[in-house]
C-alpha positions in Angstrom: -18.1 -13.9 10.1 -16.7 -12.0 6.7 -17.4 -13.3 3.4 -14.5 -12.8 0.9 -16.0 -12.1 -3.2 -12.9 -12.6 -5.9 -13.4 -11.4 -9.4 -12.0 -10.2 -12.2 -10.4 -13.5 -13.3 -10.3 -14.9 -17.1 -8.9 -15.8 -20.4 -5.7 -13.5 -21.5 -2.6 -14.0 -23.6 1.0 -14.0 -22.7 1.9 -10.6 -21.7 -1.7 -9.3 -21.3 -3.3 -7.6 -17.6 -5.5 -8.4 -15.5 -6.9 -7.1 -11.9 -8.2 -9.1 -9.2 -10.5 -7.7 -6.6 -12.0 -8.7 -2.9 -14.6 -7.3 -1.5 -15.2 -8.3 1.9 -18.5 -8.1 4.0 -18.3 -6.3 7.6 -15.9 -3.7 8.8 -12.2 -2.8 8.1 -11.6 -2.6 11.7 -9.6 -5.0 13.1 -8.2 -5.9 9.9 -4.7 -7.7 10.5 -3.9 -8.3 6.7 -5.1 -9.5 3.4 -3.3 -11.7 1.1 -3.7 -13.3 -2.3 -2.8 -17.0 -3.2 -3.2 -19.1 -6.1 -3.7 -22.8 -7.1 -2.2 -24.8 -10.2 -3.9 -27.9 -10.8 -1.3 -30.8 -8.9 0.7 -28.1 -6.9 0.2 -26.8 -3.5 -1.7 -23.1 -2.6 1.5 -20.3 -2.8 1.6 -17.1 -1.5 0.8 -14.7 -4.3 0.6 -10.8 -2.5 0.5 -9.9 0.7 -0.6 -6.5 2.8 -0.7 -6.3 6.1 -3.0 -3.5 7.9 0.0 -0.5 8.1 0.6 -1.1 4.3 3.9 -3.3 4.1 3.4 -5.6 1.2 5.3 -8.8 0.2 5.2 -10.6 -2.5 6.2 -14.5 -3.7 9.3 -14.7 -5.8 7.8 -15.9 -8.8 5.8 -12.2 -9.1 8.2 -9.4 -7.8 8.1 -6.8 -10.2 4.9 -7.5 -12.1 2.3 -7.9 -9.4 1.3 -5.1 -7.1 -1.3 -5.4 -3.9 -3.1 -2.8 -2.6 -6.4 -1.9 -0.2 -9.0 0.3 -0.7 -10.5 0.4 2.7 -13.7 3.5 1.4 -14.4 0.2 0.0 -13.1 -2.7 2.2 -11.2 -3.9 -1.4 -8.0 -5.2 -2.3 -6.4 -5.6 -5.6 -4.2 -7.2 -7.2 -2.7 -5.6 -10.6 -1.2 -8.5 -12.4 0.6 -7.5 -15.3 3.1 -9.2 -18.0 1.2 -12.0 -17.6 2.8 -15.6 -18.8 1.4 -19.2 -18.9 2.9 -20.2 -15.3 0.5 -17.6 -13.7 -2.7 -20.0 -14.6 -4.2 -21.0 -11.6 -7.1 -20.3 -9.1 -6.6 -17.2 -7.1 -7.8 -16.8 -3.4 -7.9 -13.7 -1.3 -7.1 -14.2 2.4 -7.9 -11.8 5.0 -7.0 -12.1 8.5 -9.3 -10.3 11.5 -8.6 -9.7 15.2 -12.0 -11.1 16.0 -12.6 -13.4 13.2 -9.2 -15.0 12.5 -8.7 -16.7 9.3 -11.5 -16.4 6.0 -10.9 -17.6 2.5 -12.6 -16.6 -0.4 -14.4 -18.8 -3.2 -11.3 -18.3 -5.7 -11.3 -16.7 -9.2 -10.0 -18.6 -11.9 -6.9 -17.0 -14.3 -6.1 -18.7 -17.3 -3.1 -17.5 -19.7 -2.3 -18.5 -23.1 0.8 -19.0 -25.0 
């Protein structure tokens, strides 16, 4: 079983940074991907960042250009550098990961809250 740890969340203004990590427990091996999501209260979980275990990253439409994913397997981490931040980014942000042998685990979620 892997356990997924989000942080790095908060309280910024418009056009402030933030980074997100997720540590996961056990071993990068067999590692598919990792993704980040996030939730607005009354809309549906979107796809935020994606990486998949050769490196090849996607990201939703909403965030080209000012989010960036990337793994630090020394560490079993992923980020996500979230910068120019505006209002519509407030949500709750879940990292994903996806394991050969354990399939599908979801972190707790870290909240992100942006001001106007």
């Amino acid at each position: 079983q892997v356990q997924l740890l989000e942080s790095g969340g908060g309280l910024v203004q418009a056009g402030a940074s933030l980074r997100l990590s997720c540590v996961a427990s056990g071993s990068i091996f067999g590692i598919i991907a990792n993704g980040w999501y996030r939730q607005a209260p009354g809309k549906q979980r979107e796809l935020v960042a994606h990486i998949s275990s050769a490196g090849t990253t996607t990201y939703g439409d909403s965030v080209k250009g000012r989010f960036t994913i990337s793994r630090d397997n020394t560490k079993n981490t992923v980020y996500l550098q979230m910068n120019s931040l505006q209002p519509e980014d407030t949500a709750v942000y879940y990292c994903k990961q996806e394991h050969r042998r354990y399939g599908e685990s979801w972190g707790r979620g870290t909240q992100v809250t942006v001001s106007s």
